[in-house]
Structure formats: structure tokens, C-alpha cells
LOBAPA-132629 format. One record per residue: residue in three letters; x, y, z of N, C-alpha, C, O, CB in turn. Coordinates in pm, whole numbers, plus 50000, padded with zeros to 5 digits. Glycine has a CB too. Example, Ala and Ser with C-alpha at 12.3 -4.5 7.8 and 13.67 -1.06 7.14 Angstrom:
BEGIN
ala513194943150780512304955050780513204967050780514244966850846511314955350905 ser512854977550708513674989450714512905000350787513415011450804514084994050572 
***
This chain:
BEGIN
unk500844987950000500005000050000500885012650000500515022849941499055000050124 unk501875012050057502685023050128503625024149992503935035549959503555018450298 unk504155012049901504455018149767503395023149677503615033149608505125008949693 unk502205016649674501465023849556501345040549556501265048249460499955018149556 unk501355043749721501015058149730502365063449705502515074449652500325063249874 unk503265056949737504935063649719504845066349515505035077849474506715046049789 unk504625057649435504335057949275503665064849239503875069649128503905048749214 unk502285069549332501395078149294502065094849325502195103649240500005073749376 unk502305095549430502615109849443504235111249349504675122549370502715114349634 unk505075104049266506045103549243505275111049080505315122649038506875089049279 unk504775101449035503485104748938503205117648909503085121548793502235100148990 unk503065125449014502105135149019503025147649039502735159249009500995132649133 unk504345142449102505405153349088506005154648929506435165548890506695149549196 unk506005143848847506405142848766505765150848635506185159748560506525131948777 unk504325141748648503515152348564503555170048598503805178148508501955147448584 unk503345173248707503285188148753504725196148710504785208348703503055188548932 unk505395190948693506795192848623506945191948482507815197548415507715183648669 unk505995184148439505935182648279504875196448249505335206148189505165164548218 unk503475196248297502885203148269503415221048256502885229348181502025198748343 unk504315223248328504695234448447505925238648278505875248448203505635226348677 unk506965225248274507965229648193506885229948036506925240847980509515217648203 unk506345223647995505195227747856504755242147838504785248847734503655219947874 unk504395245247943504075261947944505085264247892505045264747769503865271148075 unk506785267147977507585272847906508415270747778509245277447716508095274647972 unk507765257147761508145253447600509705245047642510735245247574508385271447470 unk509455237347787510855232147821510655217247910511275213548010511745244847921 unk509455209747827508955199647889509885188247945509445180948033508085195147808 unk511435186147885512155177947908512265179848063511785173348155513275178547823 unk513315194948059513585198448204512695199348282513145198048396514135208648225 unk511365201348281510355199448348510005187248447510025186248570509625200448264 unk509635177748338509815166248375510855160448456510435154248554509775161548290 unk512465160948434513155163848495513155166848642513345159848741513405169948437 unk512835181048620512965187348745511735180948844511975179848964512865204148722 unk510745177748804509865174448865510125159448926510045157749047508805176748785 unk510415149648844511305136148908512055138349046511915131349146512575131748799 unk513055151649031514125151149153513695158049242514265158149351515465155849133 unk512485165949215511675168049381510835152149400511315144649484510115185149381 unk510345150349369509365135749397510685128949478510445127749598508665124449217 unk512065124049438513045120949484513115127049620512815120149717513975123549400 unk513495139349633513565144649739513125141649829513635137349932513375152449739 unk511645144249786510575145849900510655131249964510125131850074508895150149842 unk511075119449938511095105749925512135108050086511685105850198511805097649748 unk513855113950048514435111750087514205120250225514615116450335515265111050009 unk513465132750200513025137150315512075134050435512105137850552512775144650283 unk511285126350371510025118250418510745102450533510355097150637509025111850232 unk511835100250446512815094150557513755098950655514065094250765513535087650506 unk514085107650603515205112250745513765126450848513835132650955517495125850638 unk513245125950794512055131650945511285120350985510345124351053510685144950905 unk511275107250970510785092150986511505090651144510925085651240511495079150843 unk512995096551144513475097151225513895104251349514615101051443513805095151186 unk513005118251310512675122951413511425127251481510395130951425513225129351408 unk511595126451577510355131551672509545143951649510085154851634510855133851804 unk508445142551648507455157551593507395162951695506695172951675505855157051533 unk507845162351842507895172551921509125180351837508995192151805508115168052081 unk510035174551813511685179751777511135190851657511395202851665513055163951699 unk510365184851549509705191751425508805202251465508545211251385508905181951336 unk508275202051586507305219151624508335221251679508725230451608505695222251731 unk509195219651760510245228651846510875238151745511005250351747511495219251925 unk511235229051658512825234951503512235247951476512745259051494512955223351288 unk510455243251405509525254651335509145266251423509205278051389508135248351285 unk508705261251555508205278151670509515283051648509645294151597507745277051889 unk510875273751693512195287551680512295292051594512345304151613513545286451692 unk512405288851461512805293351382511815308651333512245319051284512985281851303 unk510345304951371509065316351290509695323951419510325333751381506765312051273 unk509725322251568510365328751698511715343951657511785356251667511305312351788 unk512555332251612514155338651543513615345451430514255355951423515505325851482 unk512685344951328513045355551221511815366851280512105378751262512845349051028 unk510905364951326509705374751413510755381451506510285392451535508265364851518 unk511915379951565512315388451655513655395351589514435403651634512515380951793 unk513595387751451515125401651424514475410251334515105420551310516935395951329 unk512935408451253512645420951159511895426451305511295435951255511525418550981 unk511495427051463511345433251480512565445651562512585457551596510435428151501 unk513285435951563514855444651571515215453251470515865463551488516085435451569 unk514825449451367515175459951219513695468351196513485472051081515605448151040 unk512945470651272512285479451241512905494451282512875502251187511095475951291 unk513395499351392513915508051413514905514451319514915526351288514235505651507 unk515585506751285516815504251170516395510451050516915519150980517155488151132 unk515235503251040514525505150855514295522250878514095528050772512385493650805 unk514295530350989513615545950935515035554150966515235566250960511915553551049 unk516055542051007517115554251026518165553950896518645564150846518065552351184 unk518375543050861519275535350717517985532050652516955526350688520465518450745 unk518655540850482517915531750402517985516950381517275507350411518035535950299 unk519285518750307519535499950303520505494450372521695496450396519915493650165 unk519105481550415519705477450519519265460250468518895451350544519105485250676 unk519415459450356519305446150317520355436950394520045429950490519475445450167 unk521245437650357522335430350388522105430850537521955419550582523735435750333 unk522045437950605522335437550763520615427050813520545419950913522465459650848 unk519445429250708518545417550737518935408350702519085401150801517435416950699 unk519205403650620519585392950554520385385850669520235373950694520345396150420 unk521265394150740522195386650836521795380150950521985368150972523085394350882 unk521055390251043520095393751101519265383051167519225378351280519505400751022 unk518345380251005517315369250990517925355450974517315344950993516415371850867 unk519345356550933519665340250926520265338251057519975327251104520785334650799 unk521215347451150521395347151280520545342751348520795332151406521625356451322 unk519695346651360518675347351467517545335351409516895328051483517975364751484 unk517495335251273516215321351287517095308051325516735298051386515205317151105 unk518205310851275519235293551290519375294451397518155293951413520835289451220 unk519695295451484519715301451700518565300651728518325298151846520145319851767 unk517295302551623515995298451726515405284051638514375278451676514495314151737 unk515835281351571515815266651476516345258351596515635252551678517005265651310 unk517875258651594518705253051708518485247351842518895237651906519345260951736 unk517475259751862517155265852032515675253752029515555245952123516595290652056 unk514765253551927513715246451921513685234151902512675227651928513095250251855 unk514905228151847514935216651821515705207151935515735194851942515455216651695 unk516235216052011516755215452181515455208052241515185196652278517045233752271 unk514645222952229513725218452324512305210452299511395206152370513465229452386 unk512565210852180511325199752130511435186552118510705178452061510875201852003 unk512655184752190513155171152211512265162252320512295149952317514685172452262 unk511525169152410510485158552531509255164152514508385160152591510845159152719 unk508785176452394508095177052341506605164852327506845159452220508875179952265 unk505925161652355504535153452210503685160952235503635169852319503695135552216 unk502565155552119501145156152106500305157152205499645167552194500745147052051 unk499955148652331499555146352395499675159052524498715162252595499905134752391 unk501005164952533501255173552573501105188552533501525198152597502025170152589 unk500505188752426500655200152309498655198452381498245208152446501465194552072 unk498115191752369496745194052352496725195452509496015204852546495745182152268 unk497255189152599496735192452734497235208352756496805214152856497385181252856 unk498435217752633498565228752691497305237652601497115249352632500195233752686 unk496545231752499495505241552432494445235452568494195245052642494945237952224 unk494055227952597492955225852682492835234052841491805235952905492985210452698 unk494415238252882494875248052976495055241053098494985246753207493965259852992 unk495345224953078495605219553175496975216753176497655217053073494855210253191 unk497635212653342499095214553348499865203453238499725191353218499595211953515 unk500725213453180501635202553083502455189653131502775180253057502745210453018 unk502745190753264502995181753355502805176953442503295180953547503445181653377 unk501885164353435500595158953538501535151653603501045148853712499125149253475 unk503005145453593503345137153667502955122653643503315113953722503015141453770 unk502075119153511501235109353460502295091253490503405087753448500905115353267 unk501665086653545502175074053561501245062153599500325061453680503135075353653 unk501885051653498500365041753500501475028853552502625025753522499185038253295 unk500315022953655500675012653709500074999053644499004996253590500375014753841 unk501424990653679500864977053602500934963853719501714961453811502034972953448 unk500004958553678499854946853768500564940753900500144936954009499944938653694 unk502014941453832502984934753898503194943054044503134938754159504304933853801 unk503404953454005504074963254122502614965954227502734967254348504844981254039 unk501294966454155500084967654248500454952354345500874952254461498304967754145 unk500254943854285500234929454386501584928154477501354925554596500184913854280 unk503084929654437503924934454481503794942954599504914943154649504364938554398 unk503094949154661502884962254747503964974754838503864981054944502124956454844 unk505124973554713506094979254837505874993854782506325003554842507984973054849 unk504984995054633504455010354587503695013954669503335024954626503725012454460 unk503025011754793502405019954846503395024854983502935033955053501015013854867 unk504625019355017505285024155083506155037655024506575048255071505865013855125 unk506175030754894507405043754884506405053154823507045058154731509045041154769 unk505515057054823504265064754807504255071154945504275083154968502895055654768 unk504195059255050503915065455167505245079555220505085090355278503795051455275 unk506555072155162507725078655257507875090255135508925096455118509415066955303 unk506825092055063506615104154992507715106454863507845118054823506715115755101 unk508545094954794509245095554731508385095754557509065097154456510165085654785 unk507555094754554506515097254416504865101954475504235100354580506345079254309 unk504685106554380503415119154363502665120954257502705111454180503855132454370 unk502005129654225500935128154093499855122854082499005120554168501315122554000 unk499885120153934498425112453904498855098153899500075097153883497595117053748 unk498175085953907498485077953883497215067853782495995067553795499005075254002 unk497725063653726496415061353625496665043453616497615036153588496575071853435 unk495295041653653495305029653651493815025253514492625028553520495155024953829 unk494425018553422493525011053328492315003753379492414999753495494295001353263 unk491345001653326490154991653353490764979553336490464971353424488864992653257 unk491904973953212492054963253169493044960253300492944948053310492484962453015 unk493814963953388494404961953510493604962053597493794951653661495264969453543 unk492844967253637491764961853661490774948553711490284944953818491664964053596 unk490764944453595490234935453566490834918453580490344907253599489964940153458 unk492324925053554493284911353575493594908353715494094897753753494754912753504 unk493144921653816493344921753985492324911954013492474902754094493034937454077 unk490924914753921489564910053986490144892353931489904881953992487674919053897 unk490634893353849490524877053792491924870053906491994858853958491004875453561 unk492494877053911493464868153998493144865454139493604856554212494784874154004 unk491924878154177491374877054315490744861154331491024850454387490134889554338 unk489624867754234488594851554203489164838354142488464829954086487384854154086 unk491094837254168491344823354144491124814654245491064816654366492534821254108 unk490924798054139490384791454263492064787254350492084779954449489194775154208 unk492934791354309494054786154344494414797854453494664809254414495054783154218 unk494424794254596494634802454732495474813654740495254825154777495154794354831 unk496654807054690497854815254670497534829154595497314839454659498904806854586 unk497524828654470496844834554365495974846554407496134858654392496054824454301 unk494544835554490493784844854490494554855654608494494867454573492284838954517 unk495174853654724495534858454864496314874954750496084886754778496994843554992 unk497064870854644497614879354619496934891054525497234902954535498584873954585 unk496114886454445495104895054396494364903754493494094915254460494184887454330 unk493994898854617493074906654723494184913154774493904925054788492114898054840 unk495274910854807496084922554849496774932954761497364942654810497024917754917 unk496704930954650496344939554517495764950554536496404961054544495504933454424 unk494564949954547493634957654554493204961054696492164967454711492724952554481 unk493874957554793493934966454890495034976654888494954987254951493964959855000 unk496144973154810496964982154799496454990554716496535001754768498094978254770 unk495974991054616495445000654532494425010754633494535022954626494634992654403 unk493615005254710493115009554815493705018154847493395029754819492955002854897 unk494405016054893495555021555033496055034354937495495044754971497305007255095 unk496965035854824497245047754776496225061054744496375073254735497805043854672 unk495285052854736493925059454662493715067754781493375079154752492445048454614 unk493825065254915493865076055004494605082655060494365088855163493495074855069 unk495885082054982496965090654971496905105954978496275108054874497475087754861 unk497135118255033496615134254994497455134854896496895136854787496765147855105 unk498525133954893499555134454764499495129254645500125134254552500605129854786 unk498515115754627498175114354497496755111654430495675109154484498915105654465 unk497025112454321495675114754222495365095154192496485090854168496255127154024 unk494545085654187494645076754156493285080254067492175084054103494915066754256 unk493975076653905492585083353784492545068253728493475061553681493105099553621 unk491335065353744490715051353665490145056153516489145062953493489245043653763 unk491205049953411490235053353301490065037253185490725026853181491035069453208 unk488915041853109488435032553069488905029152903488425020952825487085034853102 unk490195040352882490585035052773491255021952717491975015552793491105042052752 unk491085018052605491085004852592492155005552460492305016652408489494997752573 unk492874994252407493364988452214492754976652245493094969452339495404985552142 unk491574973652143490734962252093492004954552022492344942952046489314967151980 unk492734964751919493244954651832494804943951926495524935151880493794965351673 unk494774949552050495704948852135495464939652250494904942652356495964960852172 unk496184922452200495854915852298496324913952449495734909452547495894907452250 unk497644919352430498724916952548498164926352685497304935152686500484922952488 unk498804922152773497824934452863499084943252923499064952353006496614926653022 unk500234936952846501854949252865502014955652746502684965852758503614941452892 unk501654953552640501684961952482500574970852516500694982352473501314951652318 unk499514968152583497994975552638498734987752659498564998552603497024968952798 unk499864983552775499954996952880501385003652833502045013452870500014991953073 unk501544993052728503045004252692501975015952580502175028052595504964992152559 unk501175012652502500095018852439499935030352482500135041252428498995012952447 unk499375026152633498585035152690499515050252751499145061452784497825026152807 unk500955042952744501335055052845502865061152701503835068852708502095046453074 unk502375053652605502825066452470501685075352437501915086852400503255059052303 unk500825072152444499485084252403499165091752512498385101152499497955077852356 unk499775088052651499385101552781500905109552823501225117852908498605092452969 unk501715100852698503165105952720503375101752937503635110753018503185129252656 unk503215090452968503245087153071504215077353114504515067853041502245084953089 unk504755078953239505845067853260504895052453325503755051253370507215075153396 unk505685045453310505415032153341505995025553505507205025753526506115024553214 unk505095020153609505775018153742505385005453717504245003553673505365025953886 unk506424992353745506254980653733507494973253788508504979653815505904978353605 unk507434957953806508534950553885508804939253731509734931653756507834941354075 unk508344937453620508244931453545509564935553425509504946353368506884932353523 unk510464927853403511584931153389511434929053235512084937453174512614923953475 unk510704919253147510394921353059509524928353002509714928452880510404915453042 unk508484935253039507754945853011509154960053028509034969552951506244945853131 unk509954960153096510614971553129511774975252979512134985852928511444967953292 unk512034962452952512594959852839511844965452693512374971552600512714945652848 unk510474960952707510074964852612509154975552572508724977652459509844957152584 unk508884982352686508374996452683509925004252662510105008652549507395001152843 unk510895006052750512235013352670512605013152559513085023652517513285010652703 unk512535000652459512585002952331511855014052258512175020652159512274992652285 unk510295014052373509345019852258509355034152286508365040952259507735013952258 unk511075042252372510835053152401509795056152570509555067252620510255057052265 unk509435045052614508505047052717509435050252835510565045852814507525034552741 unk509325055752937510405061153100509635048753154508455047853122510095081553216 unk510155039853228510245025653353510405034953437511035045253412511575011853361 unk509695031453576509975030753693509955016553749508915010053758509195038953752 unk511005012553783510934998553825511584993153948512784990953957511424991353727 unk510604990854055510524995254162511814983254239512454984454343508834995654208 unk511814971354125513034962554157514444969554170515184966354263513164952054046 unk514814978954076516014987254050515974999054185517075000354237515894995053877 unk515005006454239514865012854333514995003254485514935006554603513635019754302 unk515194990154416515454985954618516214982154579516824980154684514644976054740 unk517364975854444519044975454467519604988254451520814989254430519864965954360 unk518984996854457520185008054431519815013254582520585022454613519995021654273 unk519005010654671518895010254838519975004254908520555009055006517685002254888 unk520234992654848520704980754902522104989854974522774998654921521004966754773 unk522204984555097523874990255192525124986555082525204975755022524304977855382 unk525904995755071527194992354970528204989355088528554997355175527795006954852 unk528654974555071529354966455098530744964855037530794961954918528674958055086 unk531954966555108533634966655021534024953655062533534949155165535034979855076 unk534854946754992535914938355044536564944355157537084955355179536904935154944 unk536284928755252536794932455376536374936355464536844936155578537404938155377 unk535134941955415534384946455556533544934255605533124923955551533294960455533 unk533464939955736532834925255841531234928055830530614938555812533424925556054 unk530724911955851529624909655846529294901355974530044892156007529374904555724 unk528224904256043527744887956124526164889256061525324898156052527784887156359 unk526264874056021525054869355923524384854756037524864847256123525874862755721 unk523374856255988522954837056048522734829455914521904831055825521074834256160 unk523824820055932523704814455799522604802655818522544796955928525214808855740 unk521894799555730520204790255720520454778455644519654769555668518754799055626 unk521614774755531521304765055442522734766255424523514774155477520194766655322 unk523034752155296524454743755203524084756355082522984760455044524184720155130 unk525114759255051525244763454961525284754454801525344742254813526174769755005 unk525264758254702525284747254584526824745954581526994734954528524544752354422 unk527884750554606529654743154565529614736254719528894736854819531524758454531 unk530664730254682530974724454823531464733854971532014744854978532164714654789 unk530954723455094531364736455135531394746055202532094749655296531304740255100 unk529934753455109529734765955150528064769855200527114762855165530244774255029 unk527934780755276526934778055354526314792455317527084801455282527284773655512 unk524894794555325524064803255256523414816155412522824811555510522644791055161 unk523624826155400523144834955483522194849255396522414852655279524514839155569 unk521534853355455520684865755412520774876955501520794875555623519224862555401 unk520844888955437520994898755521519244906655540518324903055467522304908655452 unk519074916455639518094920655658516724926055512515494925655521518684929955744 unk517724931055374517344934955277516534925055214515344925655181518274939355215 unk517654912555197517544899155164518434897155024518164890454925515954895255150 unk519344903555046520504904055010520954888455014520534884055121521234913855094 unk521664877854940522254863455010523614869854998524074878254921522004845754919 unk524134862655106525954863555125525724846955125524844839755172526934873255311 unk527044844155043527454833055035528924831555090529964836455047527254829754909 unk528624819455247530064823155336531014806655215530664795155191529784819055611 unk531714811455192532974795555138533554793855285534154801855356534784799954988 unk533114778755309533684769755421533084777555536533594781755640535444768155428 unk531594778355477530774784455572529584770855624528564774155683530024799255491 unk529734762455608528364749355618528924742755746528254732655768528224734855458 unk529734744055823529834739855980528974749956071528654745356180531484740356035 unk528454766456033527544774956064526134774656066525404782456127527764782256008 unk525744763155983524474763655924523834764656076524444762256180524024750055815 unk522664768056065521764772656219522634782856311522114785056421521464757056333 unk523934789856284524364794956392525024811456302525204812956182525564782456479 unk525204819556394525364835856395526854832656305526984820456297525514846056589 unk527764838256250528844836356227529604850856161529314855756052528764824356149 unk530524855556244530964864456157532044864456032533014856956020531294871756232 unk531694872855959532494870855775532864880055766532544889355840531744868355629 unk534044881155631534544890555544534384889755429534724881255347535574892055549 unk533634902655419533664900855206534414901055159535294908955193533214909155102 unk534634891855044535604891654932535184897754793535824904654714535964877754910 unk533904893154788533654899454649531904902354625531064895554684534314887654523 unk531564912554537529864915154531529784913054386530544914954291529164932154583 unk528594908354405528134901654180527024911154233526844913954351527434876754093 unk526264916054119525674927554078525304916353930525994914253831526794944454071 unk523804910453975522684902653860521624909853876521254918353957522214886253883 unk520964902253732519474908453723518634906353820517664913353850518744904353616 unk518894899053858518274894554035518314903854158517514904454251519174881954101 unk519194909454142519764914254258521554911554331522414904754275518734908754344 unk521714917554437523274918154469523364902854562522674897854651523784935054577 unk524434899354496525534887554563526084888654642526494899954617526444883154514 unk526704885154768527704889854816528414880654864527794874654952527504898154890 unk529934874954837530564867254873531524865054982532404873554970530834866154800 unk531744857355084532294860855204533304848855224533074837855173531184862955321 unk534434851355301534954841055419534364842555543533474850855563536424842255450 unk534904832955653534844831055806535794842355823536634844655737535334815355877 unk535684849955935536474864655932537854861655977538644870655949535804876956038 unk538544847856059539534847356089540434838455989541654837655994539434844756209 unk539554831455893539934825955791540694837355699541754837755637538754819255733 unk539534846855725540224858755551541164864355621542274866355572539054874755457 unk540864867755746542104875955840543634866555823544764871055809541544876156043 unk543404858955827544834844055869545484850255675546584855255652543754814555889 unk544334847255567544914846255469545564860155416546624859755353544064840155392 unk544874873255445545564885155443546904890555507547544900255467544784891655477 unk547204881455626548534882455718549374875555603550184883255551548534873255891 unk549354863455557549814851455513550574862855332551654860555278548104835655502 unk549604873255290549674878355194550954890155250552124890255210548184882455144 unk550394898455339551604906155363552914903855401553894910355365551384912555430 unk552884892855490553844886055568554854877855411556054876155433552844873355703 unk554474874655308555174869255190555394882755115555964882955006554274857355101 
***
């Protein structure tokens, strides 16, 4: 489809170029000339493919901005010098390319969506953020709501919604226990003074997924996304969408831990190498002690050796503290 209309308007540049050069009795070049705009327009139609139409009103207000403010700079000018061509001419390309420049700066976080909430005279920045499933059932968003670290509107879909009510009403206990605390958490923010919780009923029919739903939903309110779902996070960033992802906000909490510094952990379990014995810290952080499994059930103090940083979360690897102590003497002492 998208070539027939590309042939048709190519067509139509072509003829309008034939017709145009016939008048002047110069139908070749016409034609001609008319081909290498159709071309053009082709090649132009791709490289603005690639940019953002906030970026494309930003470029255009500076630029009509920049030449509206240097002829009104040269009005004074115009009754004292006659000619003053040249000094407009300068003038106007100064000042529109600096407000071209200046617009295409700022039309960079620019959209649509934002453009009509400023003709409608509502704030251009609602703070808009839509919550998805994961992080409602999850419930640690209503804490950090509580300790006042996010604010705004928060917009929750019907179709989220709806997946709370269905997971409530599973017949499977688990399931359901977590759906009902879902929606008490949703509860719970909703009487927040600090935030807006807006239920709306927009929907994509042609849109089965219920994470393509909400990556949808929060490119057309120009809205960020709060979720614990690591593949949805993945694939709303592709689409240009802002993640809040409330998993990344409790490792970047997490206490920063160096080699060497002491730990007392209660280690609970065998580790998978030989060996080694498994402890958790208050976060729930695991330290893994090596020639830590004579501890298991008991307090034991450690030294870190080393921290892994996974998609999971932080590692932290330890000795017995007089073990690493014995082997650090053993290092200086050689």
C-alpha cells in the first residue's frame, strides 16, 4: 500500500513538472525537474521518519520565533538607514538558525499529547504514571508512596483492573491471597493526599497483550510506566517509554558493601559448591560464606571478598572472618 502511494505521488510530481515545463516550451527539464523533487521529498520523508514531531514543532516555533524577533529588531533600523538589506539578511539568518537550534533543543520531550493538554489549559505536567499489575500485587508502591518519594496522578487502566479481579477470584489460594492484596493496595494509595489515583476506561481492541495495552497507553498520555516486570521494562524502553521499576529502586537502596568489611550473618542452608553455607541479610540480600556449612543454624561472623551485581539482585561473597584475616597476614607477611 505504502508503495502504491509512494508511485502515485512520484506520478504527480512528475507530471506537475511536465505540465509546468510545457508552458515554458521546456517539457524535458520539466519533467526532469519534477522527478528530483518527487526524489527528494522521498528522501526527506525518511530522514524526518526519524525524528520526533515534538523535535519538528520545536525546530519550526524557533525558527518563525528567530526571524519574528530580528525584523522586529530591524524595524527601528529601517527609518534610520535606508539599506539595510544586507544587515537583514544577516540578522534573519542569525537569529532564525539560534531559534531553529534553540527549538529543536527543546522539542526534544516535546509530544502531542502534551501540546493538547497545553490548548485545553491543563498542566503540561501531570506527573502521569500508570501502574501495572505486577508492582500493584507486589505492594512495596504503596510504601514508597507513603515515605513520599513519588506523587501525581496515577492512572490505573480498567484492563488492570480487571486482571486484579481475575486473579482475586482464582480458585488457586495463593493466587487468589495475592490478587486481594492487590487491591487493597490500590486501596491504600487511593487515600493518599499526595496522589491522584485516575481510573480510566481506555482500551486497544486490536491489542491483545495486557503489557503492549499499557506500553500503548502511556505513549498516548506521554506517561511513565511503574512496574517490577523486567520484561515489560525491556520492552516499553525500546518503545521510548520512561520505567519506573521499583526492583532497580530497592538495589540501588541496598547498603554498599567493600571487600573486607565485616559481616555477622545467620547462615540458614548448604550452599550449591561444596562447602559453602548460605546466609541473608536484613534486605535479603544472600551472602554466600565459602567453608561456611559447619555454621548452618548458627550467627557467624564474615569478610567480604567479592559483590556480583545480577538481574536478580546483589551477591555477596564472604569468608569466616579469621579465615580471611589468617589469609591477608599470610599475603603481607610473603
Amino acid at each position: 500500500m505504502l508503495l502504491v502511494i509512494r508511485v502515485a505521488v512520484l506520478l504527480v510530481f512528475v507530471l506537475s513538472g511536465y505540465f509546468i515545463g510545457l508552458k515554458y516550451n521546456a517539457f524535458i527539464e520539466g519533467t526532469a525537474l519534477g522527478l528530483l523533487c518527487g526524489i527528494l521529498s522521498f528522501l526527506l520523508e525518511r530522514a524526518f521518519r526519524k525524528v520526533s514531531l515534538g523535535r519538528i514543532i520545536g525546530a519550526l516555533a524557533g525558527l518563525v520565533t528567530g526571524i519574528v524577533f530580528a525584523n522586529l529588531l530591524l524595524l527601528p533600523l529601517r527609518r534610520i538607514i535606508p539599506d539595510i538589506s544586507l544587515a537583514s539578511f544577516m540578522l534573519n539568518a542569525l537569529l532564525g538558525y539560534g531559534g531553529l537550534l534553540m527549538g529543536l533543543k527543546r522539542g526534544e520531550n516535546l509530544t502531542l499529547p502534551g501540546l493538547f493538554r497545553m490548548f485545553k489549559g491543563q498542566d503540561s505536567d501531570e506527573h502521569l504514571k500508570i501502574l501495572d499489575t505486577s508492582v500493584i500485587i507486589d505492594g512495596r508502591i504503596a510504601d514508597v508512596c507513603d515515605a513520599g518519594f513519588l506523587d501525581g496522578v496515577f492512572l490505573v487502566p480498567q484492563f488492570i483492573l480487571q486482571e486484579l479481579q481475575h486473579i482475586a477470584d482464582s480458585p488457586d489460594a495463593l493466587k487468589r491471597a495475592r490478587g486481594r492484596r492487590g487491591l487493597d493496595i490500590l486501596h491504600r494509595v487511593q487515600k493518599m493526599a499526595h496522589i491522584t489515583v485516575r481510573i480510566t476506561d481506555e482500551d486497544f481492541p486490536k491489542i491483545k497483550e495486557v503489557d503492549s495495552k499499557l506500553v500503548a497507553l502511556a505513549r498516548v498520555h506521554d506517561a511513565k510506566v511503574i512496574t517490577n516486570d523486567f520484561n515489560l521494562n525491556k520492552v516499553a524502553e525500546l518503545q521510548g517509554v520512561t520505567v519506573l521499576n521499583i526492583n532497580e529502586l530497592a538495589n540501588a537502596l541496598k547498603p554498599v558493601v567493600l571487600p573486607g568489611e565485616a559481616l555477622r550473618v545467620f547462615v540458614i542452608k548448604e550452599g550449591k559448591e561444596y562447602n559453602q553455607g548460605v546466609a541473608y541479610l536484613d534486605d535479603g540480600t544472600m551472602v554466600v560464606v565459602e567453608n561456611g556449612r559447619r555454621f548452618i543454624g548458627k550467627n557467624a561472623e564474615v569478610a567480604v571478598t567479592s559483590v556480583l551485581q545480577t538481574t536478580a539482585g546483589r551477591m555477596i561473597f564472604s569468608k569466616p572472618k579469621e579465615e580471611y584475616e589468617r589469609e591477608e597476614f599470610k599475603a603481607v607477611k610473603s
